[in-house]
BABALO-996140 format. One line per field, with one value per atom (N, C-alpha, C): residue in one letter; atom name; x, y, z. Coordinates in steps of 0.02 Angstrom, whole numbers. Layout:
BEGIN
r = a / ...
a = CA / ...
X = X / ...
Y = Y / ...
Z = Z / ...
***
This chain:
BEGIN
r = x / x / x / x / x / x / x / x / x / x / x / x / x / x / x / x / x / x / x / x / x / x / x / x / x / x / x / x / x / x / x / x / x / x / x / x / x / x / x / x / x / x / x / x / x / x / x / x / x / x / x / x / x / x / x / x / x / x / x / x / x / x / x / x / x / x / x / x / x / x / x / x / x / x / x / x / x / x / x / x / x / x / x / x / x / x / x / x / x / x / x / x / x / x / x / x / x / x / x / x / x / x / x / x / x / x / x / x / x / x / x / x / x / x / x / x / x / x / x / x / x / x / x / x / x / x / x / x / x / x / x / x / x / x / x / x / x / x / x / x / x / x / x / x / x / x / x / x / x / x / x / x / x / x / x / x / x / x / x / x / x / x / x / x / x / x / x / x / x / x / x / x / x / x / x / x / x / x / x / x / x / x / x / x / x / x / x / x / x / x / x / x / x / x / x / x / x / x / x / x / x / x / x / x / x / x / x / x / x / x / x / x / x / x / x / x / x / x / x / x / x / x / x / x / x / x / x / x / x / x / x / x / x / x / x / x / x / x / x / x / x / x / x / x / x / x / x / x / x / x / x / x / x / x / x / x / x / x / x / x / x / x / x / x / x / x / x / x / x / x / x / x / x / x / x / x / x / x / x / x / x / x / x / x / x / x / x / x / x / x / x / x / x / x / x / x / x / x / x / x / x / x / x / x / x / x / x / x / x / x / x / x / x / x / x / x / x / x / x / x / x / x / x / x / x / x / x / x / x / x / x / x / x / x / x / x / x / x / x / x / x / x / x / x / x / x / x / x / x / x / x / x / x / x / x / x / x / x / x / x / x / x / x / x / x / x / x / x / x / x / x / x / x / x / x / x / x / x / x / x / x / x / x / x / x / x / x / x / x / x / x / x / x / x / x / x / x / x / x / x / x / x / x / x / x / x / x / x / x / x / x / x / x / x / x / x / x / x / x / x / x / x / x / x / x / x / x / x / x / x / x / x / x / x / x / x / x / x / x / x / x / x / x / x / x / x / x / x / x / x / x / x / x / x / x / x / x / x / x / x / x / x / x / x / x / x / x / x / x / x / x / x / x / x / x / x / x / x / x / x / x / x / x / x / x / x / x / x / x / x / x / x / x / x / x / x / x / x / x / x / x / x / x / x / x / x / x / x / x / x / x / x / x / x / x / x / x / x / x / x / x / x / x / x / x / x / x / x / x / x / x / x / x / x / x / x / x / x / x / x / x / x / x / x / x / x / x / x / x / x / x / x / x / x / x / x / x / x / x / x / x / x / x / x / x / x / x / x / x / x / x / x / x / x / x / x / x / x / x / x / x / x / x / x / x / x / x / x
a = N / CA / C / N / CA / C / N / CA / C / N / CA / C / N / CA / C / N / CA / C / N / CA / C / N / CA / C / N / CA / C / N / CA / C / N / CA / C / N / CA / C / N / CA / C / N / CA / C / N / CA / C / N / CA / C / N / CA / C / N / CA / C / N / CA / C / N / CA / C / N / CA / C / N / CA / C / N / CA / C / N / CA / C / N / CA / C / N / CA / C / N / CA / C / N / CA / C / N / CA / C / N / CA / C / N / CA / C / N / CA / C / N / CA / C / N / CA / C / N / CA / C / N / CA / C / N / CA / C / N / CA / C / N / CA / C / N / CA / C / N / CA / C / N / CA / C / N / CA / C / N / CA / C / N / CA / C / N / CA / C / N / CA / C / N / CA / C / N / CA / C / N / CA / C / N / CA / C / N / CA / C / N / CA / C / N / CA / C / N / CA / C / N / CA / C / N / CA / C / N / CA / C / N / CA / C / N / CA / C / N / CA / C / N / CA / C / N / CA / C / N / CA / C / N / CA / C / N / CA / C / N / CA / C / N / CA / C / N / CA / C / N / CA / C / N / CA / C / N / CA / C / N / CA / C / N / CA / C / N / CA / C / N / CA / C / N / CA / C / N / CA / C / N / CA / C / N / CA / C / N / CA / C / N / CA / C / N / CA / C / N / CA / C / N / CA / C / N / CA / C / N / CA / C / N / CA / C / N / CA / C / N / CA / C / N / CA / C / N / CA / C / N / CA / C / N / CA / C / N / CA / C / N / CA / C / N / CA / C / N / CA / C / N / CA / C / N / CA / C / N / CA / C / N / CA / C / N / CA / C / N / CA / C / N / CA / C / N / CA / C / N / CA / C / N / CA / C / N / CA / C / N / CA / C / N / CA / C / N / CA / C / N / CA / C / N / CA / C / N / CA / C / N / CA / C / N / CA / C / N / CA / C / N / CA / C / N / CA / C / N / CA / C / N / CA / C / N / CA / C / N / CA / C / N / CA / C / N / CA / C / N / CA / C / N / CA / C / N / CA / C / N / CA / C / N / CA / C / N / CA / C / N / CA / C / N / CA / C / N / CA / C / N / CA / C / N / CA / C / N / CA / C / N / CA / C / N / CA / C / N / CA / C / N / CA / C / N / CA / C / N / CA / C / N / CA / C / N / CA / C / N / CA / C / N / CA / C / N / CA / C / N / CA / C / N / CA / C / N / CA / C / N / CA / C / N / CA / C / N / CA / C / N / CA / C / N / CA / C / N / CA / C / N / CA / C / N / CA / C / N / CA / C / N / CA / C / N / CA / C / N / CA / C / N / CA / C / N / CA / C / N / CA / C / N / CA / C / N / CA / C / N / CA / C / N / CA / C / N / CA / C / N / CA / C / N / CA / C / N / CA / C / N / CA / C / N / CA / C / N / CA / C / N / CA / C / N / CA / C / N / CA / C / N / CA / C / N / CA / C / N / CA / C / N / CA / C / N / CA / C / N / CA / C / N / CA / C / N / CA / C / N / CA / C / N / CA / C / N / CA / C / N / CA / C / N / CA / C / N / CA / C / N / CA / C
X = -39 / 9 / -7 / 60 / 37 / -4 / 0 / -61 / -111 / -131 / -205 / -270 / -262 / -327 / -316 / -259 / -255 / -300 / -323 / -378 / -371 / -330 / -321 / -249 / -230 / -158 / -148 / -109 / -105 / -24 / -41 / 40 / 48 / 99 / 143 / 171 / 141 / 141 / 224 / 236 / 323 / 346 / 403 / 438 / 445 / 440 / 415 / 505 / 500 / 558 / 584 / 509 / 531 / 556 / 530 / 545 / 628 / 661 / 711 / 763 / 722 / 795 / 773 / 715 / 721 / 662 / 614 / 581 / 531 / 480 / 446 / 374 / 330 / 303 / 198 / 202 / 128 / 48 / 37 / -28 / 2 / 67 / 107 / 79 / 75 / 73 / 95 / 168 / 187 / 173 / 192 / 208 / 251 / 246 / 302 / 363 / 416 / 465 / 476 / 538 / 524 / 544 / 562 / 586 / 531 / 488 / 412 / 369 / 384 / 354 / 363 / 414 / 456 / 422 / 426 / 428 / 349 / 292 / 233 / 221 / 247 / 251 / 266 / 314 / 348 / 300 / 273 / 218 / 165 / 121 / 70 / 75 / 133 / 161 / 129 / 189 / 194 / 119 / 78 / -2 / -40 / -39 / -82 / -125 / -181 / -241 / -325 / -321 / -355 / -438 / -491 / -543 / -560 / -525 / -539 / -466 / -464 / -427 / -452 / -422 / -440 / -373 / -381 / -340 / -341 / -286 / -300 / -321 / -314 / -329 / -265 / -206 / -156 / -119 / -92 / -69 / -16 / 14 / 65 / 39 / -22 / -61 / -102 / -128 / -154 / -129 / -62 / -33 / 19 / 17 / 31 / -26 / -93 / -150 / -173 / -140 / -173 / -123 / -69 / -41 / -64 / -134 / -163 / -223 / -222 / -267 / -353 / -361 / -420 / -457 / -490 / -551 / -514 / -494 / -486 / -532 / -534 / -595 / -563 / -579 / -539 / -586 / -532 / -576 / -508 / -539 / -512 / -477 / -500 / -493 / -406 / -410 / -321 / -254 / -285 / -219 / -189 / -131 / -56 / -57 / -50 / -64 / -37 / -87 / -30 / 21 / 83 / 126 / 124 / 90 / 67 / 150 / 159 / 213 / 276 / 272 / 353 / 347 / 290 / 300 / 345 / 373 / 417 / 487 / 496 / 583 / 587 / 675 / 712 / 694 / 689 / 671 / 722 / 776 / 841 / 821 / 769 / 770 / 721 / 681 / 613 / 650 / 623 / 663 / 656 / 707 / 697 / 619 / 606 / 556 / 479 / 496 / 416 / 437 / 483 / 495 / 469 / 491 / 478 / 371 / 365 / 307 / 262 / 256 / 225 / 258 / 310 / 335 / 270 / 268 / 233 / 170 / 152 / 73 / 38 / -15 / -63 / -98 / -104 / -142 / -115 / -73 / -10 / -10 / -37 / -21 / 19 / 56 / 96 / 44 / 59 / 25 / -9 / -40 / -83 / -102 / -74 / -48 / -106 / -121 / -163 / -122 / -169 / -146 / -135 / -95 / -100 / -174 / -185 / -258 / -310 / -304 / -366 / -348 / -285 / -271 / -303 / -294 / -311 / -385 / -407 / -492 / -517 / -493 / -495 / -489 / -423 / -400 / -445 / -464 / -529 / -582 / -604 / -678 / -668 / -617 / -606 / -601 / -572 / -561 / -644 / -672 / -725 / -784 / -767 / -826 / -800 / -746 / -745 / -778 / -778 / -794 / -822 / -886 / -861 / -836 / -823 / -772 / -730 / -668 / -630 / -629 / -681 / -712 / -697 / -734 / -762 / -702 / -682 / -648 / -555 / -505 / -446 / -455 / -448 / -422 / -382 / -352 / -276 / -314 / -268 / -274 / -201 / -194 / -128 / -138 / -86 / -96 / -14 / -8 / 43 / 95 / 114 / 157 / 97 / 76 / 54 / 16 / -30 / -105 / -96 / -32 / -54 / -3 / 25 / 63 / -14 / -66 / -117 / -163 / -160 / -202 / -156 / -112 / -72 / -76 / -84 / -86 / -179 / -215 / -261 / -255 / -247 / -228 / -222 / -158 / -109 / -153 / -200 / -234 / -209 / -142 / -105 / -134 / -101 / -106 / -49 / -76 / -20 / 55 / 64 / 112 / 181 / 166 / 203 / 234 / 225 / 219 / 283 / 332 / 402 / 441 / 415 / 441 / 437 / 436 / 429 / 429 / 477 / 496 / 446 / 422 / 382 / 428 / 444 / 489 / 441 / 461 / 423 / 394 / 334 / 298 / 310 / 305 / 310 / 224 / 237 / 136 / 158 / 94 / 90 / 10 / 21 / -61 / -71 / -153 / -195 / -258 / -300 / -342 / -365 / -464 / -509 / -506 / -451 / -478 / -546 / -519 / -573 / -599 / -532 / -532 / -525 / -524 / -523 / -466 / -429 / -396 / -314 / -278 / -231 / -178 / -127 / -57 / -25 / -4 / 7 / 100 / 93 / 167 / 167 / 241 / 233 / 309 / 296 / 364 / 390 / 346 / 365 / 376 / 464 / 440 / 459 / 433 / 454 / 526 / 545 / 597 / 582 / 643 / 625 / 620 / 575 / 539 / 614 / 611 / 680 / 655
Y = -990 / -947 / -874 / -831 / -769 / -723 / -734 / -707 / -737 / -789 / -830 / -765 / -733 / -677 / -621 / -580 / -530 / -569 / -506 / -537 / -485 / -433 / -371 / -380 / -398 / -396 / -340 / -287 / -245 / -251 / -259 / -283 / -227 / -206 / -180 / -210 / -175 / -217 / -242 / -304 / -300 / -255 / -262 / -214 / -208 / -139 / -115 / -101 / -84 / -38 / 7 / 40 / 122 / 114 / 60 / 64 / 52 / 0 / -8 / 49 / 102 / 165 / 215 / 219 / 241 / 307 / 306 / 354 / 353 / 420 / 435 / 413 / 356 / 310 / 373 / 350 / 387 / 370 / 394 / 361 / 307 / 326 / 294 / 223 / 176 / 111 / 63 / 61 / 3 / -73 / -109 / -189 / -213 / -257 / -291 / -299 / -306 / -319 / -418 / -433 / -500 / -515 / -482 / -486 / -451 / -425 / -397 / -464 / -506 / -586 / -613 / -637 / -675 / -655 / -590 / -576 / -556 / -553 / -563 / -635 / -682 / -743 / -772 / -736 / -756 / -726 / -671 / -629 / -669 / -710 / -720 / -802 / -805 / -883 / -867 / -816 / -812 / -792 / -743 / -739 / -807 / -857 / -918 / -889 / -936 / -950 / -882 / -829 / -786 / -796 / -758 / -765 / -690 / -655 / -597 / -559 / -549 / -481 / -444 / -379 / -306 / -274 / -229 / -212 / -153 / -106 / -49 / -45 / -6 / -16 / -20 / -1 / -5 / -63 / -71 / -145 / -160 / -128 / -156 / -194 / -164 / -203 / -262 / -226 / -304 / -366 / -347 / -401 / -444 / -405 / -430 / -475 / -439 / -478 / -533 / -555 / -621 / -675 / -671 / -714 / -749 / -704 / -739 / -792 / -811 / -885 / -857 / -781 / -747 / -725 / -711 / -667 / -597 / -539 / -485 / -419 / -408 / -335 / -271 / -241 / -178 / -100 / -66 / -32 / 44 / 80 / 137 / 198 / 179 / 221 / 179 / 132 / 110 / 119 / 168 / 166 / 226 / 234 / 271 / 354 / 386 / 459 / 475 / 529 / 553 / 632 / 620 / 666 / 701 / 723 / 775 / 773 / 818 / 842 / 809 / 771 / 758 / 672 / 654 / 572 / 556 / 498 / 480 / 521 / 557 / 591 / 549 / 556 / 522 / 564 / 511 / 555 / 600 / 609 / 652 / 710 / 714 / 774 / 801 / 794 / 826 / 874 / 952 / 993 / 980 / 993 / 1009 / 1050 / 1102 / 1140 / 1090 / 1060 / 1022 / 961 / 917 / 880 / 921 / 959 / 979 / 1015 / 1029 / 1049 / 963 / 931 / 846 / 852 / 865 / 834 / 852 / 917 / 972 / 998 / 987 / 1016 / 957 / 929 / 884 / 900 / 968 / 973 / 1021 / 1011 / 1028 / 965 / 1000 / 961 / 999 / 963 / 966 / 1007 / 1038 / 1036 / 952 / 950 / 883 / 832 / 855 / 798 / 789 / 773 / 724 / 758 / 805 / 794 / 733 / 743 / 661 / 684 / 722 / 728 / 709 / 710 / 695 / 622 / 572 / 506 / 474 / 508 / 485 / 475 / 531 / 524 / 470 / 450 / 405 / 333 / 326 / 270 / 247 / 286 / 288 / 261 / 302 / 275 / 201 / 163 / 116 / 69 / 76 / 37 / 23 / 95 / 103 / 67 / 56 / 14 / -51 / -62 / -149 / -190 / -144 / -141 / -184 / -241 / -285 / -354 / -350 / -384 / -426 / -393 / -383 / -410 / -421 / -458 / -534 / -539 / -610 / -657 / -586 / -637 / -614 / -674 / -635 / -598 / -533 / -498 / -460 / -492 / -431 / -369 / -340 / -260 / -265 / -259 / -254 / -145 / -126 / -63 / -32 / 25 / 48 / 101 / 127 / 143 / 185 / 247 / 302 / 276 / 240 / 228 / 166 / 124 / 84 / 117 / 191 / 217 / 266 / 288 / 300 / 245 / 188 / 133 / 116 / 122 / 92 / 170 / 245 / 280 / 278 / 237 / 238 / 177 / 143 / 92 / 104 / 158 / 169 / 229 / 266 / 329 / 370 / 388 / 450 / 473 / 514 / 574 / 555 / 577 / 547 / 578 / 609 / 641 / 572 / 520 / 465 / 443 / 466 / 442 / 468 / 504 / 506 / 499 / 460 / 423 / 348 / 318 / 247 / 218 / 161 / 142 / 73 / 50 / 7 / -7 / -76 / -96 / -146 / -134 / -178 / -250 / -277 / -338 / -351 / -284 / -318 / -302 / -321 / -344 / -332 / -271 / -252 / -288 / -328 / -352 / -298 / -296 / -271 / -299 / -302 / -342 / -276 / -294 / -262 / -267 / -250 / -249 / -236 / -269 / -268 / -155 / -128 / -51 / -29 / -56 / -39 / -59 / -38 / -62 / -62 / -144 / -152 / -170 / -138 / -155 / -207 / -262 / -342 / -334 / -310 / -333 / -257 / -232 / -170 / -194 / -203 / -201 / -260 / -330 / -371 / -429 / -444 / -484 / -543 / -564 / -665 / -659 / -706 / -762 / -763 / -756 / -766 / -830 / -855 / -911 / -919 / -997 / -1009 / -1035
Z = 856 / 821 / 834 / 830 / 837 / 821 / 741 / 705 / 677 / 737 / 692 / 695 / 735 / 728 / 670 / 637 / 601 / 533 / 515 / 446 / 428 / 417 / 359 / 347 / 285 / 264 / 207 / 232 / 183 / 137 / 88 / 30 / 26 / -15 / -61 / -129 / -205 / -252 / -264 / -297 / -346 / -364 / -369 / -395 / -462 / -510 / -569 / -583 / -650 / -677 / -651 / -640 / -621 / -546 / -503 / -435 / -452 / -489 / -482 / -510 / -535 / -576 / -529 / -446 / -427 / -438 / -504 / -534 / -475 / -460 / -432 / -487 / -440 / -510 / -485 / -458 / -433 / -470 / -512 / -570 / -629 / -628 / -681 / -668 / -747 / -733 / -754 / -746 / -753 / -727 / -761 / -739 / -702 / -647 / -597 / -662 / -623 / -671 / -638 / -674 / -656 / -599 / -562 / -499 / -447 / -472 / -441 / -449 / -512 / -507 / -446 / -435 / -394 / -308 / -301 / -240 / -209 / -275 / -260 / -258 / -271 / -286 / -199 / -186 / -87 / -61 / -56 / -18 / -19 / -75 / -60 / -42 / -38 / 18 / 78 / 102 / 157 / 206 / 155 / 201 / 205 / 150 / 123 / 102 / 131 / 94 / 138 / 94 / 114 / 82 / 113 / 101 / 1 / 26 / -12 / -27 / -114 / -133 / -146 / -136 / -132 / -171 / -241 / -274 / -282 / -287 / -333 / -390 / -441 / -524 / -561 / -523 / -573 / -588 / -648 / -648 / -613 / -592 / -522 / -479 / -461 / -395 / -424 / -457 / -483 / -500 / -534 / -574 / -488 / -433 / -380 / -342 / -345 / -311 / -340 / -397 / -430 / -415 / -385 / -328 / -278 / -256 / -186 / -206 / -268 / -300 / -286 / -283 / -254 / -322 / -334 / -380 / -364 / -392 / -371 / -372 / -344 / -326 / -338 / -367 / -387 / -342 / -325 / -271 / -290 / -306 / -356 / -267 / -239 / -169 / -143 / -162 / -146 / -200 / -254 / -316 / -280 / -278 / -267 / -273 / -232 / -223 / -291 / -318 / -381 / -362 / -404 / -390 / -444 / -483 / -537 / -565 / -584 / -627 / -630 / -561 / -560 / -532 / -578 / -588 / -632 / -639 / -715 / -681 / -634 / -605 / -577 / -574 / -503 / -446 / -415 / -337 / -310 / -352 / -317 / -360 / -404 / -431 / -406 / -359 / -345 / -290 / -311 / -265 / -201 / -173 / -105 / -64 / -87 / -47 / -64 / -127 / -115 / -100 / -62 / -9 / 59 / 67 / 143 / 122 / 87 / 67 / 95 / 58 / 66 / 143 / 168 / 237 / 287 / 275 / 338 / 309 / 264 / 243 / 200 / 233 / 219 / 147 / 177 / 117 / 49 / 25 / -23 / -70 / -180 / -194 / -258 / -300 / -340 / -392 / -476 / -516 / -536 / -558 / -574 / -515 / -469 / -403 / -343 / -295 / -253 / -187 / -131 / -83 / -28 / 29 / 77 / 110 / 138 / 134 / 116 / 50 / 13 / 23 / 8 / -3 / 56 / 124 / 195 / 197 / 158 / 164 / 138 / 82 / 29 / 51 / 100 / 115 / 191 / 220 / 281 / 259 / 195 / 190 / 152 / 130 / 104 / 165 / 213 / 265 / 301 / 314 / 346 / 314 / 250 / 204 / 225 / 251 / 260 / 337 / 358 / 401 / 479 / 470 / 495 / 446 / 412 / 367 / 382 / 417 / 436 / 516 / 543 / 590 / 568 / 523 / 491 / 439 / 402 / 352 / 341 / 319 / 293 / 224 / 230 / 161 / 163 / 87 / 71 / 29 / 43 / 0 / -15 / -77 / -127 / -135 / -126 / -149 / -154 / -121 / -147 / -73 / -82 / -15 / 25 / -14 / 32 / 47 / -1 / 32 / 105 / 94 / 153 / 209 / 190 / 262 / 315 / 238 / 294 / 322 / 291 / 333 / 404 / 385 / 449 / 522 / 478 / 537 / 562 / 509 / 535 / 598 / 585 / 609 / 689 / 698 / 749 / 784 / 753 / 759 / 761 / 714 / 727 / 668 / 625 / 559 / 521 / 449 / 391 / 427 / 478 / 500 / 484 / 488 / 514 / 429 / 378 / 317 / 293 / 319 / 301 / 349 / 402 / 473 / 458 / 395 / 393 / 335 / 328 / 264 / 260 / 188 / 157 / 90 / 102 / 48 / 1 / -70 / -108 / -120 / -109 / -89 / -16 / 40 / 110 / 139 / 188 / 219 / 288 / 301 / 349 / 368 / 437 / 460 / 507 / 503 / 545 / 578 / 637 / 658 / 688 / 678 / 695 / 784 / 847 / 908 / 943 / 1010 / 1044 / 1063 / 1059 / 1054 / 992 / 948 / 890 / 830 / 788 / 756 / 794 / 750 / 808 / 746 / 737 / 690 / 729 / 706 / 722 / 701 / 635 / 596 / 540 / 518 / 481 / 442 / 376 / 332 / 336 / 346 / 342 / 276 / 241 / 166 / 198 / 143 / 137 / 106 / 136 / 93 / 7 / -27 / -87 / -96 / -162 / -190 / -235 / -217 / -267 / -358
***
């Protein structure tokens, strides 16, 4: 099979409330809604039977990573960039200039907020601790958009540059495998079939 070698599956938790009215969620922590059940429920079909979960702390992710029949590991370096001030908005209200601000400057953060910078560093040394791991065993990491758009440019070796060049829809799995040159993106934004 195609992907009998990938052994890093990176999720994306269910879908929450706030994902569905559209709110900009960030430290916020809500709960899957029941349809965030359902579709962590198809996701952790579709990977099977993994050696290791890897969670953020928020209960989105978590309440997604206990799908994969795993022990979950909580690892504080994968919870969701924060957007300081303008968590809890619709995303149609976040001005314009600090859209293009996050677009083009890494290191730009909101009042209260988390640069992609700092998230990238964060999300590196998390990867870099797994290290040969990832060699040896399958593990998911349940987390949240930004953090797995910089695993994936780590991945690719580009720069968070790629992180409003690419959509991640809720409970999809992007695999990755430790290459023989180094890290190798397999699959990106991929969901299951819903569970009837």
């Amino acid at each position: 099979m195609w992907f009998t070698d990938v052994v890093l599956y990176l999720v994306r938790h269910g879908r929450t409330a706030a994902n569905a009215q559209g709110l900009m969620q960030g430290r916020l922590d809500p709960p899957i809604d029941e349809i965030g059940h359902r579709q962590a429920e198809a996701i952790a079909a579709l990977v099977g039977d993994v050696d290791a979960v890897i969670s953020s702390p928020l209960v989105r992710a978590q309440e997604t990573a206990t799908y994969f029949g795993r022990e979950v590991t909580v690892d504080e370096r994968w919870i969701e960039v924060a957007y300081g001030e303008y968590e809890g908005i619709p995303t149609s209200e976040v001005p314009p200039e600090v859209w293009q601000e996050w677009r083009t400057n890494a290191n730009f953060s909101t009042k209260g907020g988390e640069s992609f910078a700092s998230l990238d560093e964060r999300v590196r040394s998390a990867l870099d601790d797994l290290g040969e791991r990832i060699h040896e065993q399958d593990i998911v990491v349940v987390s949240h958009v930004s953090p797995i758009k910089a695993a994936v440019a780590w991945a690719l070796g580009v720069t968070m540059e790629i992180m409003f060049h690419c959509h991640l829809s809720q409970a999809s799995l992007c695999r990755v495998d430790r290459g023989r040159f180094g890290p190798l993106l397999h699959s990106f934004n991929e969901q299951a079939p819903p569970v009837d």
